[in-house]
Backbone as CSV, one residue per row, in Angstrom:
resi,resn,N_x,N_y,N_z,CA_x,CA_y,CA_z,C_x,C_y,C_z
1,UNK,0.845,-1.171,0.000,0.000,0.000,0.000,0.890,1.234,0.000
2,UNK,0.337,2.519,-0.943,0.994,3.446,-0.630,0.778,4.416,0.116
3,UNK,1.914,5.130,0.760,2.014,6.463,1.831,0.408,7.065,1.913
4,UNK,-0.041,7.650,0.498,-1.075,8.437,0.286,-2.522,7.693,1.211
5,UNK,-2.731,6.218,0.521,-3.423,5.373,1.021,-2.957,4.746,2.885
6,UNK,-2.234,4.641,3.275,-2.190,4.746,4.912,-2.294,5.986,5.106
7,UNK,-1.821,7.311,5.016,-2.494,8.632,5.443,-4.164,8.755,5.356
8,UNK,-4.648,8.266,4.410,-6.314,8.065,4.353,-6.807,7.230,5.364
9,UNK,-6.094,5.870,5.604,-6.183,5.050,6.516,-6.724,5.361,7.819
10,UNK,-5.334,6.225,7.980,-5.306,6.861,9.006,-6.659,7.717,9.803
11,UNK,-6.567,8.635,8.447,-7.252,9.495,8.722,-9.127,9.080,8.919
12,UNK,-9.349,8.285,8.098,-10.666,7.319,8.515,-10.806,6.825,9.510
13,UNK,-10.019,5.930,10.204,-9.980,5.138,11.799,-10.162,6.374,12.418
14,UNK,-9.098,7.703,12.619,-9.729,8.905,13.410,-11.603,9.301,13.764
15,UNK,-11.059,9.634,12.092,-12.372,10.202,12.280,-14.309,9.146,12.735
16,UNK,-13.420,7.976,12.245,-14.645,6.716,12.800,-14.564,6.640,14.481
17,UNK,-13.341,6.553,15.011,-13.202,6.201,16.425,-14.029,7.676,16.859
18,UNK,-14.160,9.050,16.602,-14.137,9.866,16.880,-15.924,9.468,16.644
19,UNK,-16.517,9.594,15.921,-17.769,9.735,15.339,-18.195,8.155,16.110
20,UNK,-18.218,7.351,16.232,-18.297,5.825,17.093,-18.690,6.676,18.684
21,UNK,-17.770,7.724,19.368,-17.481,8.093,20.502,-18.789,9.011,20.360
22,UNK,-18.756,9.727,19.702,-20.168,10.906,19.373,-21.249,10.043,19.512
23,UNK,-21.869,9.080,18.943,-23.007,8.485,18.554,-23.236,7.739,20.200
24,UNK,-22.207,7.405,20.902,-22.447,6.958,22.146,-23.057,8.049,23.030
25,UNK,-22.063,9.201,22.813,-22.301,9.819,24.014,-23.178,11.020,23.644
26,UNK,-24.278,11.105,22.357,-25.148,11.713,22.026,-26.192,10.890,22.436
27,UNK,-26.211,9.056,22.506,-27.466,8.628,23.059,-27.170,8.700,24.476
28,UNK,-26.439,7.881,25.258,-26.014,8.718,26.335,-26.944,10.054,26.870
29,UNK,-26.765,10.995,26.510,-27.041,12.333,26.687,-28.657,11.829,26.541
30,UNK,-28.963,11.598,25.756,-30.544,11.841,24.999,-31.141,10.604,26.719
31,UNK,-30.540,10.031,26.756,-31.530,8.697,27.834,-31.199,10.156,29.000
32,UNK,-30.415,10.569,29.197,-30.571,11.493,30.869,-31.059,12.767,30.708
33,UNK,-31.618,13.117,29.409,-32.278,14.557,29.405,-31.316,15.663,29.447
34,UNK,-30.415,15.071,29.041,-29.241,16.410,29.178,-28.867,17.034,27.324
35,UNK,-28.154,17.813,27.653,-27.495,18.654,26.393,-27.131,18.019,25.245
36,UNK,-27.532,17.985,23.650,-27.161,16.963,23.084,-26.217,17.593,22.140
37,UNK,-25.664,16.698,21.308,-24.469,17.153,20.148,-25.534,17.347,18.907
38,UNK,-25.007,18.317,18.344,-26.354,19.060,17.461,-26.008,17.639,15.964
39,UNK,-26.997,17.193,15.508,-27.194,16.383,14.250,-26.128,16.958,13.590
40,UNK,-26.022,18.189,13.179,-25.141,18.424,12.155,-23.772,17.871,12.049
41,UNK,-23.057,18.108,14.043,-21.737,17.862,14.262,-21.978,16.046,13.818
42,UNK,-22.776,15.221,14.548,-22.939,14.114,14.223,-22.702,13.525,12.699
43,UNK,-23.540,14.518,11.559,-23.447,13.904,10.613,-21.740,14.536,9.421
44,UNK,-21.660,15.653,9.758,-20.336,16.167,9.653,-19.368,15.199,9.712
45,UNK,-19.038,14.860,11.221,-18.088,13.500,11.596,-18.278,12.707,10.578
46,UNK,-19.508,12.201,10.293,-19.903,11.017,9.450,-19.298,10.912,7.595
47,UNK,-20.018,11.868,7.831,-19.542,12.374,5.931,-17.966,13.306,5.782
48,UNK,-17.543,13.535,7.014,-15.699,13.573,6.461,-14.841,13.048,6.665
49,UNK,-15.208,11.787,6.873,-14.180,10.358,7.411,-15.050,9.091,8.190
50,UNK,-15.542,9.455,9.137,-16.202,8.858,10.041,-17.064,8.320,9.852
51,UNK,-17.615,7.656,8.379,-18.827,7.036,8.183,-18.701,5.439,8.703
52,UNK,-17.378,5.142,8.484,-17.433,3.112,9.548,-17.745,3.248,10.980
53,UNK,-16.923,4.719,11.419,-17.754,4.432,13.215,-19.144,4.724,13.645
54,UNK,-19.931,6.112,12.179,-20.745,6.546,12.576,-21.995,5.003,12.185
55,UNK,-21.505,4.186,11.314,-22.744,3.507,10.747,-22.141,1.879,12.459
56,UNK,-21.425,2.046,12.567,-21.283,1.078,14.042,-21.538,1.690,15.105
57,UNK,-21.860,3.069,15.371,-22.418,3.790,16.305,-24.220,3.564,15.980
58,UNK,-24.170,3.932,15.279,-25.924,3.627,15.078,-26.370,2.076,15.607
59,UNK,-25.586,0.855,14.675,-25.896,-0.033,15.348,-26.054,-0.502,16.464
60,UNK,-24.754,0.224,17.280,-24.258,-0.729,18.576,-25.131,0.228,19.735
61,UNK,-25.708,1.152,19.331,-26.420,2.045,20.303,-27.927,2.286,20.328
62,UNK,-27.918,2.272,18.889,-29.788,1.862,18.552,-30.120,3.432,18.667
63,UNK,-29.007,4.175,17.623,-29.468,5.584,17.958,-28.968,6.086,16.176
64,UNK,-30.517,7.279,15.877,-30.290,7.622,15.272,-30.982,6.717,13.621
65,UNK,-31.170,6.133,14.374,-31.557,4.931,12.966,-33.136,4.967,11.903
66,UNK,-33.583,5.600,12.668,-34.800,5.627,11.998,-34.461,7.540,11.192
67,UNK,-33.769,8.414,12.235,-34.087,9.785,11.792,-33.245,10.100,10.636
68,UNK,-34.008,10.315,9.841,-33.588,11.074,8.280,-32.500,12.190,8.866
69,UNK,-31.998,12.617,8.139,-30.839,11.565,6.631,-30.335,10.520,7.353
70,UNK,-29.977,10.000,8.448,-28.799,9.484,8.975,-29.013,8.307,8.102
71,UNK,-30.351,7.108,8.148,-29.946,6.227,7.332,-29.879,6.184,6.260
72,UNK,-30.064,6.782,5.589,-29.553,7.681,3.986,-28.197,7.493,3.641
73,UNK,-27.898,8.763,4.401,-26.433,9.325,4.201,-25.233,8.863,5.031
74,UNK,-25.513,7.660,5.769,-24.500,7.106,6.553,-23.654,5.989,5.694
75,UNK,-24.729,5.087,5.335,-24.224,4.494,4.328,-23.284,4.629,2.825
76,UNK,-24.273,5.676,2.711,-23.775,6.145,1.435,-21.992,6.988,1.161
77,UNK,-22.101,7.458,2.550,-20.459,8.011,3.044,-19.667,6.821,3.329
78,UNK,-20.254,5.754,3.546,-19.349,4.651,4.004,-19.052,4.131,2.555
79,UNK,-19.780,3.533,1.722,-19.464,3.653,0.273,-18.547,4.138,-0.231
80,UNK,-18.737,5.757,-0.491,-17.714,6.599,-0.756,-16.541,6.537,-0.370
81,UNK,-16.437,6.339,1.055,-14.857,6.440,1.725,-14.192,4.592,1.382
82,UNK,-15.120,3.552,1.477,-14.718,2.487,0.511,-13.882,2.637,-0.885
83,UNK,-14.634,3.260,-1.280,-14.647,3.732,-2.650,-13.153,4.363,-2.782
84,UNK,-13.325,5.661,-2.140,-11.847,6.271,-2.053,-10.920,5.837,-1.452
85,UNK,-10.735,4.815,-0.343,-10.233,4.152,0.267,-9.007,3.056,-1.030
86,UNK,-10.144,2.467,-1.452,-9.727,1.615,-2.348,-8.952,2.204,-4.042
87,UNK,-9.955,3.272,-4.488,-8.513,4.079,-5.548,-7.453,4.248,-4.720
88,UNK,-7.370,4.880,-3.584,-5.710,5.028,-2.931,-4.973,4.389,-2.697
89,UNK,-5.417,2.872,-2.733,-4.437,1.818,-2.536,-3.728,1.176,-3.340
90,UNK,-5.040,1.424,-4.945,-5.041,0.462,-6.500,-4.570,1.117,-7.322
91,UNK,-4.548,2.166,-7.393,-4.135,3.539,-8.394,-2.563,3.745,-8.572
92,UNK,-1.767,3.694,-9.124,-0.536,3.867,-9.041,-0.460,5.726,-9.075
């Protein structure tokens, strides 16, 4: 694999571990009536790296799953970053 493609690497696991951590501690928040992380930051995370933690945050928390866009556009970023993931590795 090249440099370009582990810097992407990289930069995906971040932003998933990061967005994985959000989706917890936005349901979290939502079960105690407290302050929540606004959708946007949520889906932001999601669609600029973070779509593998944000679409294993949905699962593993049971949050977020029914409300538009998320199951839309969660997937569809996970795709994409597949997608780009994989030219960066195959592409000379």
């Amino acid at each position: 694999m090249r440099e370009p493609a582990y810097l992407l690497l990289i930069w995906l696991g971040v932003t998933s571990a990061l967005a994985f951590v959000l989706f917890g501690w936005d349901k979290l928040m939502a079960k105690t009536h407290r302050r929540r992380i606004p959708e946007a930051a949520l889906l932001g995370c999601a669609l600029l790296g973070g779509s593998a933690g944000a679409a294993l945050g949905m699962a593993v928390f049971h949050h977020k799953t029914r409300k538009p866009p998320f199951p839309a556009l969660v997937p569809l970023a996970l795709l994409a970053h597949t997608a780009l993931l994989a030219w960066a590795a195959l592409c000379p």
